[in-house]
ZADO-1210 file (C-alpha; in nm, 4 decimals, padded with zeros to 6 digits):
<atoms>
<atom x="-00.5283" y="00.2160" z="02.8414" code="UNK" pos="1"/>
<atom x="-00.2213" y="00.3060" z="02.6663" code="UNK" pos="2"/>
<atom x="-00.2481" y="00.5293" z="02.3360" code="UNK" pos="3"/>
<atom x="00.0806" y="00.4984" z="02.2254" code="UNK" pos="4"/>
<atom x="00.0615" y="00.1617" z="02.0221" code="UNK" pos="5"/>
<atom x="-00.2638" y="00.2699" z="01.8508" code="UNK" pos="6"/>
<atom x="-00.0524" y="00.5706" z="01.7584" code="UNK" pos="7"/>
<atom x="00.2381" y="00.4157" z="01.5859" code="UNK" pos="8"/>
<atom x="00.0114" y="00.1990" z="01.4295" code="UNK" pos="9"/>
<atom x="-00.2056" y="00.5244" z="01.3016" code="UNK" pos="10"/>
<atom x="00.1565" y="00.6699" z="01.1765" code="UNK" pos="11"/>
<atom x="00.2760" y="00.3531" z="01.0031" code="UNK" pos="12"/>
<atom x="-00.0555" y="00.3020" z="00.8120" code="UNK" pos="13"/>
<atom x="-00.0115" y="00.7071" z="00.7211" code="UNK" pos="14"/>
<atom x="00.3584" y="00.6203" z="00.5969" code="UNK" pos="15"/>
<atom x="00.2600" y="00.3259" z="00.4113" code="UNK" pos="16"/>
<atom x="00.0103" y="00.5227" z="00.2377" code="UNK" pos="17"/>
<atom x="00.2418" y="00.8099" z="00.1461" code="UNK" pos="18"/>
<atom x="00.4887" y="00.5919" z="-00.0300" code="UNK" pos="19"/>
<atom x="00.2075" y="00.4793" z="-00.2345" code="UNK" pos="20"/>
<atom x="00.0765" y="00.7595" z="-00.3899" code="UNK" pos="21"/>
<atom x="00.3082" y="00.8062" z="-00.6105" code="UNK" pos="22"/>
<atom x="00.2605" y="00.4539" z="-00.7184" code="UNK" pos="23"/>
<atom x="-00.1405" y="00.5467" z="-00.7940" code="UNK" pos="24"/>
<atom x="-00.0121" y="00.8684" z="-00.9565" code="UNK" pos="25"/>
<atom x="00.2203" y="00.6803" z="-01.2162" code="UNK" pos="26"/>
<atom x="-00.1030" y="00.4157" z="-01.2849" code="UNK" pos="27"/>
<atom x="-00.3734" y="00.7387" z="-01.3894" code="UNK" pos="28"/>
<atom x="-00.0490" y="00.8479" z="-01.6410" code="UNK" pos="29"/>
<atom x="-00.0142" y="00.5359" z="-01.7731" code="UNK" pos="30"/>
<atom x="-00.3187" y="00.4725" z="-01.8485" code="UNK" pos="31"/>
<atom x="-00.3644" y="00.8463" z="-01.9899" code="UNK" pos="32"/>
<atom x="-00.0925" y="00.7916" z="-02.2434" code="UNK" pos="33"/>
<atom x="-00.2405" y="00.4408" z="-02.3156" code="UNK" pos="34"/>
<atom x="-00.5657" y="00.6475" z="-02.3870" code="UNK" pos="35"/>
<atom x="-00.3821" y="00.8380" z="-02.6695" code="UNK" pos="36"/>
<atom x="-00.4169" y="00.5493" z="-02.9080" code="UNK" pos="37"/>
<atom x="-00.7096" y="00.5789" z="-03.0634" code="UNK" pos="38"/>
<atom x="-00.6843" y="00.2687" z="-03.2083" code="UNK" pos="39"/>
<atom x="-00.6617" y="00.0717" z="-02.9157" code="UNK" pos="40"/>
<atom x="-00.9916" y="00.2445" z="-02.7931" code="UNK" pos="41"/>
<atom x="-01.2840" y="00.0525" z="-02.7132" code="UNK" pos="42"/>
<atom x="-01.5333" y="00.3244" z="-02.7389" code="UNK" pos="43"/>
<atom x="-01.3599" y="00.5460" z="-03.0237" code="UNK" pos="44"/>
<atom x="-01.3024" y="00.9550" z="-02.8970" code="UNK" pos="45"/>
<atom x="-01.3997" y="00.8652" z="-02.5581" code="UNK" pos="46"/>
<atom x="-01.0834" y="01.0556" z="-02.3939" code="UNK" pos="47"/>
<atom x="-01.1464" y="01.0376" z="-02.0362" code="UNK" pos="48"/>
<atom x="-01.1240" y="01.4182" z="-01.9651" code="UNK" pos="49"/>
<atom x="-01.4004" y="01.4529" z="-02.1647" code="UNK" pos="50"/>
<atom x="-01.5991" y="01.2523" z="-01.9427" code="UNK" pos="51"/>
<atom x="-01.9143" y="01.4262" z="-01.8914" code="UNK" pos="52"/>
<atom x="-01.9108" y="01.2294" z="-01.5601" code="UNK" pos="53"/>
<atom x="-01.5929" y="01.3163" z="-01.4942" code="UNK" pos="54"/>
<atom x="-01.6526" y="01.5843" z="-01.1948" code="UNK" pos="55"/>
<atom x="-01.8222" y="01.3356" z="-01.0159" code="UNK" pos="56"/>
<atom x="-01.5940" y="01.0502" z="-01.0617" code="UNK" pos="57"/>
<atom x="-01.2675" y="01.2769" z="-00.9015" code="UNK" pos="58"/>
<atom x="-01.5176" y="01.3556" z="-00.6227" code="UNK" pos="59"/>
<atom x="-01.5632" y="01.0110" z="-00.5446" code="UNK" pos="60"/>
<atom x="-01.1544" y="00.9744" z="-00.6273" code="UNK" pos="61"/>
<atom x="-01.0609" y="01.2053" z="-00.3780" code="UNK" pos="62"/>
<atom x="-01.2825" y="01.1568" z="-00.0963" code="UNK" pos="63"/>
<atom x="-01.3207" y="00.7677" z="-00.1378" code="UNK" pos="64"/>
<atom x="-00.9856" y="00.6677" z="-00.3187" code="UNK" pos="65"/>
<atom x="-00.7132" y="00.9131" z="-00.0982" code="UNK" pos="66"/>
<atom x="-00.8720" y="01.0285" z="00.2257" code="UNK" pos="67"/>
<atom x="-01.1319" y="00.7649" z="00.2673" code="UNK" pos="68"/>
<atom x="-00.8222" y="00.5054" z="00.3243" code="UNK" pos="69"/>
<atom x="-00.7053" y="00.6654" z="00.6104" code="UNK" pos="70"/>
<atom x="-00.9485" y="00.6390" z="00.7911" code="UNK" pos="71"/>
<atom x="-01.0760" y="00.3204" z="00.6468" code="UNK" pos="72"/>
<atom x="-00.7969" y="00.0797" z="00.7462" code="UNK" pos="73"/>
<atom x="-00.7882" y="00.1593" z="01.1151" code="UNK" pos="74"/>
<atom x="-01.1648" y="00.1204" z="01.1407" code="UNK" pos="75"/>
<atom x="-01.1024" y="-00.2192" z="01.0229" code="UNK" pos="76"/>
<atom x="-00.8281" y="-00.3158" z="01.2089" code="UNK" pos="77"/>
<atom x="-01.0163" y="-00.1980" z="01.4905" code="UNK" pos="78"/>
<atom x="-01.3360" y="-00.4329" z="01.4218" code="UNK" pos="79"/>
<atom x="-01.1366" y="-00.6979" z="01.3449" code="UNK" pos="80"/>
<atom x="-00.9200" y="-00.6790" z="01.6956" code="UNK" pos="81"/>
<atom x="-01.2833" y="-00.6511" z="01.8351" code="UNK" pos="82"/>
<atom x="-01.3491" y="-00.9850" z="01.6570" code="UNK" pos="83"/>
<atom x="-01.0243" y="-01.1414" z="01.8421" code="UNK" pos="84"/>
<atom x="-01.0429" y="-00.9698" z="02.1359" code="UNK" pos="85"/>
<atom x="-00.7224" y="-00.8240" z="02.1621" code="UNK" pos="86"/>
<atom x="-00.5810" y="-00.5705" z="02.4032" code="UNK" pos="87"/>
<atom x="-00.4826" y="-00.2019" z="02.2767" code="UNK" pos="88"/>
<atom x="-00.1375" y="-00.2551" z="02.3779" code="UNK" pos="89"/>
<atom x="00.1302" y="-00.4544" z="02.1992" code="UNK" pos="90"/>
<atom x="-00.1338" y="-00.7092" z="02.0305" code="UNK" pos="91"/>
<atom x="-00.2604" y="-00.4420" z="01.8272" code="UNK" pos="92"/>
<atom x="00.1301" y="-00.3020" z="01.6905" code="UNK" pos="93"/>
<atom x="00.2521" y="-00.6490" z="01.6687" code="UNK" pos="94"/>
<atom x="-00.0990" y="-00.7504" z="01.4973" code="UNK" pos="95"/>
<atom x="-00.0292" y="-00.4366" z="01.2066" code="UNK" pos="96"/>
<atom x="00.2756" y="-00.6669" z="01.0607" code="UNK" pos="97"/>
<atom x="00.1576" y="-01.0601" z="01.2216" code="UNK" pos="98"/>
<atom x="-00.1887" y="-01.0728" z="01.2203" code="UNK" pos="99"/>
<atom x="-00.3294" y="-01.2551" z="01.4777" code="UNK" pos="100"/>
<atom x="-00.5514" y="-01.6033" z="01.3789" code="UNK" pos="101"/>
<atom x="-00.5719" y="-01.9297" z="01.2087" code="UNK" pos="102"/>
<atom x="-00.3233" y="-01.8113" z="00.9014" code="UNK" pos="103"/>
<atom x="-00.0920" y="-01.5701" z="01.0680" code="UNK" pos="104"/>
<atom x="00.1455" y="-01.8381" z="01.0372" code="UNK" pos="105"/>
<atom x="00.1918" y="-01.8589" z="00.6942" code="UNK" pos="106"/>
<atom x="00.4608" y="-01.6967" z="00.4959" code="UNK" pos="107"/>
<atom x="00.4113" y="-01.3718" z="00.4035" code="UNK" pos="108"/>
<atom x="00.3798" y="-01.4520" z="-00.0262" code="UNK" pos="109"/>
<atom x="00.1252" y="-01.7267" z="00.1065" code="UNK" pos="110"/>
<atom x="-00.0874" y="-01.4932" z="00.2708" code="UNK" pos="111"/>
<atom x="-00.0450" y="-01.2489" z="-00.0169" code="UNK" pos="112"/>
<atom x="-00.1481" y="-01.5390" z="-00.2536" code="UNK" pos="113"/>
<atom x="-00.4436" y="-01.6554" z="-00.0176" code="UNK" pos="114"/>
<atom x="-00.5689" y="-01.2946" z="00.0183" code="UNK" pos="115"/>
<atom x="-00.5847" y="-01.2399" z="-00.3582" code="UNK" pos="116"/>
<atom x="-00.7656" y="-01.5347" z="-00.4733" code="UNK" pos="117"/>
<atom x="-01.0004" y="-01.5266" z="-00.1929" code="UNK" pos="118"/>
<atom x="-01.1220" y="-01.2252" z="-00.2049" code="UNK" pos="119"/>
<atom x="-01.1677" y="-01.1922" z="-00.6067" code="UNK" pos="120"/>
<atom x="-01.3753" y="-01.5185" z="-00.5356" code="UNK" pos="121"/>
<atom x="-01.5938" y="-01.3745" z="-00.2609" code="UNK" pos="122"/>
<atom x="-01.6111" y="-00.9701" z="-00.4365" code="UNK" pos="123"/>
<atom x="-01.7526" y="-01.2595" z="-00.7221" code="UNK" pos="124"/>
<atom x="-02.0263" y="-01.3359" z="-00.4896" code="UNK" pos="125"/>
<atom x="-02.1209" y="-01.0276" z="-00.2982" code="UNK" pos="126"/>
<atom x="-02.0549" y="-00.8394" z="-00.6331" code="UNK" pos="127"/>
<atom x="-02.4164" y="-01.0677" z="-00.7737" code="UNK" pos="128"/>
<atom x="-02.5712" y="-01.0030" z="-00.4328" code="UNK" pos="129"/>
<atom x="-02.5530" y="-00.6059" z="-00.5366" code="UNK" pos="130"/>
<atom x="-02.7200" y="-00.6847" z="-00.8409" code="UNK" pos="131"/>
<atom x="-03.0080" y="-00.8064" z="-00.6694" code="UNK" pos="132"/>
<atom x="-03.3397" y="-00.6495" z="-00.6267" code="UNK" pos="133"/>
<atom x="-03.3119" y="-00.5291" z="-00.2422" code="UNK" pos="134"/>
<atom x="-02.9525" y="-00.3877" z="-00.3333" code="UNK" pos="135"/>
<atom x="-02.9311" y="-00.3190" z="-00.6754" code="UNK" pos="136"/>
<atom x="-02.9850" y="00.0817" z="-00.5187" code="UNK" pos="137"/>
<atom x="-02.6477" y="00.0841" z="-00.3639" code="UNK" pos="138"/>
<atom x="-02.5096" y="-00.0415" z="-00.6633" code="UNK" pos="139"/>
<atom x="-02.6575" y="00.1240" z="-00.9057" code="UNK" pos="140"/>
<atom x="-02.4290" y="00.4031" z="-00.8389" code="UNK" pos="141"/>
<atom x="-02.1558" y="00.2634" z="-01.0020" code="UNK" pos="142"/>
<atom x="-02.3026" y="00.1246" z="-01.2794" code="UNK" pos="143"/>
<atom x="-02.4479" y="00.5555" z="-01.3758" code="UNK" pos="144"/>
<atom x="-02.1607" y="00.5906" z="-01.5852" code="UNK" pos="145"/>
<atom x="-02.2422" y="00.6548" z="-01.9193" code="UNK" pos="146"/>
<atom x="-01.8940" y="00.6666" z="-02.0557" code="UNK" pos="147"/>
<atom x="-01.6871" y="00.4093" z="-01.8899" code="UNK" pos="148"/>
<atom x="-01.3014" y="00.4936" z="-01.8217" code="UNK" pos="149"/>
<atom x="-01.0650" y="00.4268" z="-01.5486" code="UNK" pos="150"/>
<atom x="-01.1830" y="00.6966" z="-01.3488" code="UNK" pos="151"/>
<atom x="-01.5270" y="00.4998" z="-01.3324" code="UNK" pos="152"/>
<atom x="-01.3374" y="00.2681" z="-01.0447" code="UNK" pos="153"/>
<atom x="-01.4121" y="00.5038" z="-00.7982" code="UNK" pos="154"/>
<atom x="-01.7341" y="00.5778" z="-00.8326" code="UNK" pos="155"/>
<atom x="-01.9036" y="00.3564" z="-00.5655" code="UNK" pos="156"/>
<atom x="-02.1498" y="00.4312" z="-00.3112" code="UNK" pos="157"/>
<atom x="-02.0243" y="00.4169" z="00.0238" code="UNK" pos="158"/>
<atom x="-02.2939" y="00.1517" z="00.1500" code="UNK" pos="159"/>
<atom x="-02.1418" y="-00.0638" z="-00.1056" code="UNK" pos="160"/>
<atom x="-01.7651" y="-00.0137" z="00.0031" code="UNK" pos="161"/>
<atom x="-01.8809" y="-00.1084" z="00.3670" code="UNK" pos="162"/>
<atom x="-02.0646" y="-00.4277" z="00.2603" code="UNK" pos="163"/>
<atom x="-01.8473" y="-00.5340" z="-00.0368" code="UNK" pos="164"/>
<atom x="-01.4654" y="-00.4565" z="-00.0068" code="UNK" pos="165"/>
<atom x="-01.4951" y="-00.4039" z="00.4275" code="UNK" pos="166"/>
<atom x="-01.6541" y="-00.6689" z="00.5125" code="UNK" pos="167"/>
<atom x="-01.3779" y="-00.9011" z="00.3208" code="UNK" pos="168"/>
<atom x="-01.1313" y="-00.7116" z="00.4457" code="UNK" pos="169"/>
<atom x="-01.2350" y="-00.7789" z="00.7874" code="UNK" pos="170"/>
<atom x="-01.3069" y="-01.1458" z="00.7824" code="UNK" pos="171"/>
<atom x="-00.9477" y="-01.1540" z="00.5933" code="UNK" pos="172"/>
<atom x="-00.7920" y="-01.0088" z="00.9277" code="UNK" pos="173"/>
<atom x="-00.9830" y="-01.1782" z="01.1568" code="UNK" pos="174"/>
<atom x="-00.8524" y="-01.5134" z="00.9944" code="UNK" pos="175"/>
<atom x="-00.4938" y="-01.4318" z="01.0370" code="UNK" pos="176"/>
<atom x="-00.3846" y="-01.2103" z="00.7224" code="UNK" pos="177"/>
<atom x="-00.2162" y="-00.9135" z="00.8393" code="UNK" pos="178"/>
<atom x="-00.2991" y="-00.5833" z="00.7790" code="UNK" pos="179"/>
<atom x="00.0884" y="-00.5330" z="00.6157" code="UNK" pos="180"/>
<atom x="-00.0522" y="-00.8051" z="00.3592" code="UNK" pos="181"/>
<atom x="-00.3242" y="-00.6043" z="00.2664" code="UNK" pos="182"/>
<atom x="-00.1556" y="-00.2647" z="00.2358" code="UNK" pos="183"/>
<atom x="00.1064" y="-00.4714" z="00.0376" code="UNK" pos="184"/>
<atom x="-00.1510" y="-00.5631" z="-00.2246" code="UNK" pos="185"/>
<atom x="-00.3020" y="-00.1959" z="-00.2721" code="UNK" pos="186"/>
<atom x="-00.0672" y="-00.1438" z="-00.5825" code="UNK" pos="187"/>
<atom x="-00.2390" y="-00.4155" z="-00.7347" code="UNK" pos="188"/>
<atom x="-00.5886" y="-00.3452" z="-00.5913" code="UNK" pos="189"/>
<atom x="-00.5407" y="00.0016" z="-00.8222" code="UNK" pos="190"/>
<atom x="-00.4197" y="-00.0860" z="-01.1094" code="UNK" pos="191"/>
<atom x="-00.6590" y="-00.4430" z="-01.1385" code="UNK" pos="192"/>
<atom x="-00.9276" y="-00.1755" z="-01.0870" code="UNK" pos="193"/>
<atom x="-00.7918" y="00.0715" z="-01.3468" code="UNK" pos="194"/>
<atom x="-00.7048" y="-00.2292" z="-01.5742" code="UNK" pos="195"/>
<atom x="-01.0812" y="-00.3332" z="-01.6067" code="UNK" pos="196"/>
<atom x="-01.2178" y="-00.0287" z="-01.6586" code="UNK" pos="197"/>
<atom x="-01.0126" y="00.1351" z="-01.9141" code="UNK" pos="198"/>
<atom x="-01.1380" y="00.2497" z="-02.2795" code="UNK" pos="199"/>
<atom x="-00.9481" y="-00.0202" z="-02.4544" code="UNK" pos="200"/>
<atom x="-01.0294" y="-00.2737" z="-02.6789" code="UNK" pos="201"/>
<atom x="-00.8206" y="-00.5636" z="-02.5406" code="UNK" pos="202"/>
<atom x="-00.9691" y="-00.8812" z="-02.5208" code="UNK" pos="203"/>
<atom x="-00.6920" y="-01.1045" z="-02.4061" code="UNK" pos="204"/>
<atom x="-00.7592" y="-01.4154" z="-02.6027" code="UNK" pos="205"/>
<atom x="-00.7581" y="-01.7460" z="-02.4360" code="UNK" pos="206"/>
<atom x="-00.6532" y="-01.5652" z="-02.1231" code="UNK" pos="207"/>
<atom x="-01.0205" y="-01.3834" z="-02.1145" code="UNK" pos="208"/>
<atom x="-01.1086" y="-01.6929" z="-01.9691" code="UNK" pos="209"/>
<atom x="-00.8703" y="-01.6404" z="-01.6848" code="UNK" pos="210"/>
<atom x="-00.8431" y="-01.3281" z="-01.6064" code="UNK" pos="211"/>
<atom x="-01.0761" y="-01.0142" z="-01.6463" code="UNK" pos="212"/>
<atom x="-00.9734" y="-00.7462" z="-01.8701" code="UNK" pos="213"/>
<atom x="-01.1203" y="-00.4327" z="-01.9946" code="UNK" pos="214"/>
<atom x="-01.3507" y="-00.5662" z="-02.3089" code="UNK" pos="215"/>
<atom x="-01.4654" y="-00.8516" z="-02.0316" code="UNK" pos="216"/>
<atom x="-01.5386" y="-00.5888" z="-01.7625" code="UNK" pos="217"/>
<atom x="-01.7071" y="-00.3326" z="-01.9974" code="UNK" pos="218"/>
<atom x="-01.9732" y="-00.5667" z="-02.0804" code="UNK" pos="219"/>
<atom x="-02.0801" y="-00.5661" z="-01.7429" code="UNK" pos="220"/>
<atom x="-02.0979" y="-00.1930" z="-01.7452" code="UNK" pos="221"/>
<atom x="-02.3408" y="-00.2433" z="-02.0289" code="UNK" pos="222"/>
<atom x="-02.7129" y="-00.1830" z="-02.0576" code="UNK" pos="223"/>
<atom x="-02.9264" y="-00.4086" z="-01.8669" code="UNK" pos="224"/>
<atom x="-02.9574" y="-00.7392" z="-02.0708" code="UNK" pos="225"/>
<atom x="-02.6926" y="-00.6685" z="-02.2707" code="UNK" pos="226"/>
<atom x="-02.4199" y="-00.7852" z="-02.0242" code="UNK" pos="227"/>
<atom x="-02.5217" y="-00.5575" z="-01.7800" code="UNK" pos="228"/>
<atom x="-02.6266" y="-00.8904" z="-01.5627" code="UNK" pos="229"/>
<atom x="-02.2730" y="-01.0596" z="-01.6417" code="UNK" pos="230"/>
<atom x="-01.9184" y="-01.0926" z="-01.5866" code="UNK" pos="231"/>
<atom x="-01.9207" y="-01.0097" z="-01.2042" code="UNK" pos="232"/>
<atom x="-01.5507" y="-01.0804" z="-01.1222" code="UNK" pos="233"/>
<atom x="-01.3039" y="-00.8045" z="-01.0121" code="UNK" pos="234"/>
<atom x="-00.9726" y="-00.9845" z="-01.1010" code="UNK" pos="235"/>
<atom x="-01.0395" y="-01.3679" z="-01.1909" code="UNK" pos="236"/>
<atom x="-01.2657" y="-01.4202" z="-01.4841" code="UNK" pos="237"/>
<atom x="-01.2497" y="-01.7772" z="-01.4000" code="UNK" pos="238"/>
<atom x="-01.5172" y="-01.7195" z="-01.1339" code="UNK" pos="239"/>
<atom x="-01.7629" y="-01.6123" z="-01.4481" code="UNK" pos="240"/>
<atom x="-01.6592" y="-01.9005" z="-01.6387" code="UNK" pos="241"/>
<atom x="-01.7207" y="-02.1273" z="-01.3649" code="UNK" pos="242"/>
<atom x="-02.0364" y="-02.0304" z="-01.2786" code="UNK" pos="243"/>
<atom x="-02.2380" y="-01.9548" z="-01.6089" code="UNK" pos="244"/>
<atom x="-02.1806" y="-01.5319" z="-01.5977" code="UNK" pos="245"/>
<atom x="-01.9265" y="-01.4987" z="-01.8448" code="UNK" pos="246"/>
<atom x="-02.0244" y="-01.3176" z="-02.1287" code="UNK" pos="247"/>
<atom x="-01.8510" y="-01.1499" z="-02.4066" code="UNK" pos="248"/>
<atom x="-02.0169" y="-01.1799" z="-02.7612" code="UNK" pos="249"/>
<atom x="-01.7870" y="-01.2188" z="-03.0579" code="UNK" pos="250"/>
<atom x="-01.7047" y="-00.9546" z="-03.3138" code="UNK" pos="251"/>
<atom x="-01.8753" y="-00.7212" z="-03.0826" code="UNK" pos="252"/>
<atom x="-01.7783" y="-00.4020" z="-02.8436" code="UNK" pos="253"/>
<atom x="-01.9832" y="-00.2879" z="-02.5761" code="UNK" pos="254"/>
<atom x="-02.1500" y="00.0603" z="-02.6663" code="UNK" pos="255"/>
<atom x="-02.4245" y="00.1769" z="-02.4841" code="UNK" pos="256"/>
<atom x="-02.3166" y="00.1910" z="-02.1000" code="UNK" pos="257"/>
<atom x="-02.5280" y="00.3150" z="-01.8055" code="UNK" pos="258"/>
<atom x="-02.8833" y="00.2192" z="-01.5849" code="UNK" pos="259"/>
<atom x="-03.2257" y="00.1929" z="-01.7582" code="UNK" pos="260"/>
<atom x="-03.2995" y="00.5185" z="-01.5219" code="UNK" pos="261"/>
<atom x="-03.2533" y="00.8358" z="-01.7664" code="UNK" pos="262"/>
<atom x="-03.3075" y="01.0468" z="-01.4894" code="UNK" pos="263"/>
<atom x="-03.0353" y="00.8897" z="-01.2409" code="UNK" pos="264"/>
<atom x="-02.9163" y="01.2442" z="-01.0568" code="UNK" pos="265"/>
<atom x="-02.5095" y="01.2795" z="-01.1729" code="UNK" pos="266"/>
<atom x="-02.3800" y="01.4834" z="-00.8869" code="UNK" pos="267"/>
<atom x="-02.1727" y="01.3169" z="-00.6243" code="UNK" pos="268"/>
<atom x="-02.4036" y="01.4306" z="-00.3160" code="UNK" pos="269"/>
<atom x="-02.7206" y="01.3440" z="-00.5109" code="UNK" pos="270"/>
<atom x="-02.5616" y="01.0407" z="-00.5376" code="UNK" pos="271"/>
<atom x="-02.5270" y="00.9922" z="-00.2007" code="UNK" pos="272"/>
<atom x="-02.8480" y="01.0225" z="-00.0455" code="UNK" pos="273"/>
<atom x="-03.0092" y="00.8056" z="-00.3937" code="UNK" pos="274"/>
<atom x="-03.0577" y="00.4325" z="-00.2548" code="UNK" pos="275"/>
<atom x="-03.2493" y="00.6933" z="00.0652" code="UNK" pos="276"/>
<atom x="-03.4616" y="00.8714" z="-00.1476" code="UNK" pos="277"/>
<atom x="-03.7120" y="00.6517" z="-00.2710" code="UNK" pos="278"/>
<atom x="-03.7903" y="00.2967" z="-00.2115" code="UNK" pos="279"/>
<atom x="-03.6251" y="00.0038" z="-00.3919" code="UNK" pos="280"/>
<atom x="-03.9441" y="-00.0329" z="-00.6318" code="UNK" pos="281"/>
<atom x="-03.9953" y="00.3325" z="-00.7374" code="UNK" pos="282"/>
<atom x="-03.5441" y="00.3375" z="-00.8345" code="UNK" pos="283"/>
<atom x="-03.4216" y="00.1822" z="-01.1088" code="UNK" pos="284"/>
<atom x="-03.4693" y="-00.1864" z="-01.1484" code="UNK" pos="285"/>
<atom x="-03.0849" y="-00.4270" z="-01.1715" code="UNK" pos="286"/>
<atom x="-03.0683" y="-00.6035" z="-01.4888" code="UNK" pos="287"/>
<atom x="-03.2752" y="-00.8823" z="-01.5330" code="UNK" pos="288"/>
<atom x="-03.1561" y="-01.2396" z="-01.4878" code="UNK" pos="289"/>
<atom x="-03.0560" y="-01.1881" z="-01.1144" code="UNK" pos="290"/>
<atom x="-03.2657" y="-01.3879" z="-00.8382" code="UNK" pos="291"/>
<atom x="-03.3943" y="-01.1417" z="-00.6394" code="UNK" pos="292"/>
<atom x="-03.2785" y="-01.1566" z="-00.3072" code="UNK" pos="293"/>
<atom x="-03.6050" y="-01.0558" z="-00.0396" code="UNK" pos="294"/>
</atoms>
């Protein structure tokens, strides 16, 4: 077995990810200046380095959001070159920029197109599934937050990464989209993230229909039955529409964000071990109007 391909692979996904970081870097300014304007604000004086989650949400930032990917994207491309059984020669360096399945032979801007769309419409569906009785626990995590802010984006339980955004990312690559696709589309992955969870007021008009934005996504961060069961799609709000989630009330701003749990533990590690605690019924229930899945 030859480790050399595996290696350059290892160093280009490290390369790729250094070029990026500034990229992520000029996103948290942007939206820290954006924060300035108070009267753009959603939730008026929230300043996001007043967080009083803040601490928790850089934990999950730093260990999920910059080392976590390093180590992340090889594990997939592993499982997925398990899926297609290829050798850990050439297949796997030439897989890195090709892919290797049904739509490796579309144009790159196809696959980029295909991999968007696709996966906002199946994070739709998996994103309900976590709001379901026997995994609301995993999710529930994300949804502590009291005060909701761009930071908030990271702040998901590593169960949930592994089932949610993995998975996808697997079954993307084990159709044919190549791993250069998906590092291609990180940019966007961070800022459509940020976007949604910012402290600002925008609604987007007609285009709220279309495509999520921050009032649209805060409602979901809301209290349970009070959007907290709603408005489940990361990019596409479309997928809401569609399907009978969308929800944003007029004349209104969401206020109150959080779990029905005032005791949910705030730390990162406490966090951690939560959904292994205690069993589903004794946590905090996920908001009602979700079919519990058993």
């Amino acid at each position: 077995m030859s480790w050399e391909a595996p290696t350059q692979l290892f160093s280009h996904i490290l390369t790729t990810y250094y070029h990026q970081i500034p990229i992520i870097i000029g996103l948290a300014v942007l939206f820290t200046i954006i924060h300035l304007f108070e009267s753009q604000q959603s939730s008026k004086g929230k300043a996001w380095w007043r967080n009083p989650g803040l601490f928790t949400d850089l934990s999950y930032a730093l260990i999920h959001g910059i080392v976590g990917p390093y180590f992340k994207l090889p594990a997939l491309i592993i499982a997925a070159s398990i899926l297609l059984h290829l050798s850990p020669g050439i297949d796997i360096a030439t897989y890195f920029s090709e892919g290797r399945g049904p739509l490796s032979g579309l144009p790159f801007w196809a696959q980029v197109a295909f991999y968007v769309i696709v996966t906002d419409f199946l994070h739709y569906w998996i994103h309900r599934l976590f709001h379901s009785a026997s995994m609301w626990r995993y999710h529930a995590i994300h949804h502590s937050a009291t005060q909701v802010d761009w930071t908030t984006a990271y702040r998901i339980h590593p169960v949930n990464v592994m089932l949610q955004s993995s998975a996808v990312s697997v079954l993307m690559m084990s159709l044919g989209i190549a791993p250069s696709v998906m590092l291609f589309t990180l940019p966007f992955d961070v800022l459509t993230a940020a976007w949604v969870h910012s402290n600002l007021k925008w609604d987007l008009g007609p285009l709220k229909y279309v495509i999520a934005g921050p009032v649209f996504h805060r409602w979901h961060h809301g209290m349970p039955g009070d959007g907290g069961d709603k408005n489940f799609a990361p990019t596409f709000s479309l997928w809401d529409y569609m399907f009978g989630t969308f929800y944003m009330p007029k004349g209104r701003l969401p206020e109150n964000f959080g779990t029905d749990d005032h005791h949910f533990p705030e730390g990162y590690f406490a966090q951690l071990v939560y959904p292994f605690k205690s069993k589903p019924a004794e946590q905090t229930a996920p908001p009602p109007g979700i079919v519990a899945a058993e």
